[in-house]
C-alpha positions as CSV (number, residue, x, y, z in Angstrom):
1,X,12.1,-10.6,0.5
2,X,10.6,-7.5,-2.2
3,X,9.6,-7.6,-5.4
4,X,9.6,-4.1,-5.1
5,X,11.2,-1.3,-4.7
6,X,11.9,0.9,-1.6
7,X,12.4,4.5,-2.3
8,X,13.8,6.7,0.6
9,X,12.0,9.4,2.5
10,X,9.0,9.2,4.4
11,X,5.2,10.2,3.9
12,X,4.3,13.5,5.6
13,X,0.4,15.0,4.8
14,X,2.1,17.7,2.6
15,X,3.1,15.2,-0.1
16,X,1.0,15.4,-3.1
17,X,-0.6,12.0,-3.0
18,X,-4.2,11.8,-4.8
19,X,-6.4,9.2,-5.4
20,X,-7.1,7.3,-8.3
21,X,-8.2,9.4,-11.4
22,X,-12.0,9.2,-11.1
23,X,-12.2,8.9,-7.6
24,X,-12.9,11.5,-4.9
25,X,-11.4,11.1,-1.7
26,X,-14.1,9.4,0.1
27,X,-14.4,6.6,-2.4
28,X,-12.7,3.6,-2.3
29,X,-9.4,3.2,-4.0
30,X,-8.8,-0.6,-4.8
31,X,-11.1,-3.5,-3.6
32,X,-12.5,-1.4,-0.5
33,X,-9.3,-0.6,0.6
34,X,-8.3,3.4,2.0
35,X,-5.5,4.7,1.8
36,X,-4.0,4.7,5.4
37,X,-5.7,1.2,6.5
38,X,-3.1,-1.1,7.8
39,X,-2.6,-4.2,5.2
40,X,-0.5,-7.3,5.1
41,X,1.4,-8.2,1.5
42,X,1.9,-11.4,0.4
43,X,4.1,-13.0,-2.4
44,X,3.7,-16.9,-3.4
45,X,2.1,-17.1,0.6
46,X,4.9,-15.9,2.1
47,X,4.3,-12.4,4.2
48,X,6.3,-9.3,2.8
49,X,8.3,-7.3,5.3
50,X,5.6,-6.2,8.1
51,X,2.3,-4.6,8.3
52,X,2.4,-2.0,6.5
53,X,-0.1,1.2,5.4
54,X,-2.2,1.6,1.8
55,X,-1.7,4.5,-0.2
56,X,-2.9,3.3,-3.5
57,X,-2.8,1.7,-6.3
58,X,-2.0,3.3,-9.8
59,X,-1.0,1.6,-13.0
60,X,-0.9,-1.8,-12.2
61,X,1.3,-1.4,-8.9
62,X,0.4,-1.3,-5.1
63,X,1.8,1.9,-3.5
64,X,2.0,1.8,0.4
65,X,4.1,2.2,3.6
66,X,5.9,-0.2,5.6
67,X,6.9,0.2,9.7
68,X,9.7,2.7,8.4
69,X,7.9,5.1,6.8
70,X,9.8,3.9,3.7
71,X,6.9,4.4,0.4
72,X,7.2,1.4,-1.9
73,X,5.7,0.1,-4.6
74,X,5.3,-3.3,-5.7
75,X,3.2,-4.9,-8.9
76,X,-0.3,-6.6,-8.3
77,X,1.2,-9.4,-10.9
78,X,2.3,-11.5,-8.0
79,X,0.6,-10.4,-5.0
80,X,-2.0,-10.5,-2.7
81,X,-3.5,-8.2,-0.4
82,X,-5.2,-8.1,2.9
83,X,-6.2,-5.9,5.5
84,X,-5.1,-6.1,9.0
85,X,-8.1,-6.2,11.3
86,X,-8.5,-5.6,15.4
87,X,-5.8,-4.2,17.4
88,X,-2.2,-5.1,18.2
């Protein structure tokens, strides 16, 4: 189940992916998340896909990775987020 939307190609360190306007690249981009910490989505309590990675969050939608490598985005209307803690 996604409320989002998947695009296709995956997330090498060459892409041009910036913080949020305002921020420098040590701050923290939404509610002390960094991009590349590993998060959890949910929707209405129900888990979205699997762990995946934060990228950030611009214009009212949550931009990350999931297991794939897949970016997608997804509003912040119906979601919550949280980051995965410990070790697998």
């Amino acid at each position: 189940m996604s409320n989002g939307h998947t695009f296709e190609g995956n997330v090498n360190s060459s892409d041009n992916i910036t913080p949020l306007e305002g921020a420098s690249s040590n701050d923290f981009d939404f509610n002390g998340l960094r991009r590349g910490d590993r998060i959890q989505i949910f929707s209405f309590g129900n888990q979205i896909d699997e762990n995946g990675t934060f990228i950030h969050v611009q214009d009212g939608f949550l931009i990350w990775t999931d297991s794939s490598d897949n970016i997608n985005t997804i509003s912040l209307d119906a979601i919550s987020i949280s980051r995965v803690t410990g070790t697998a």
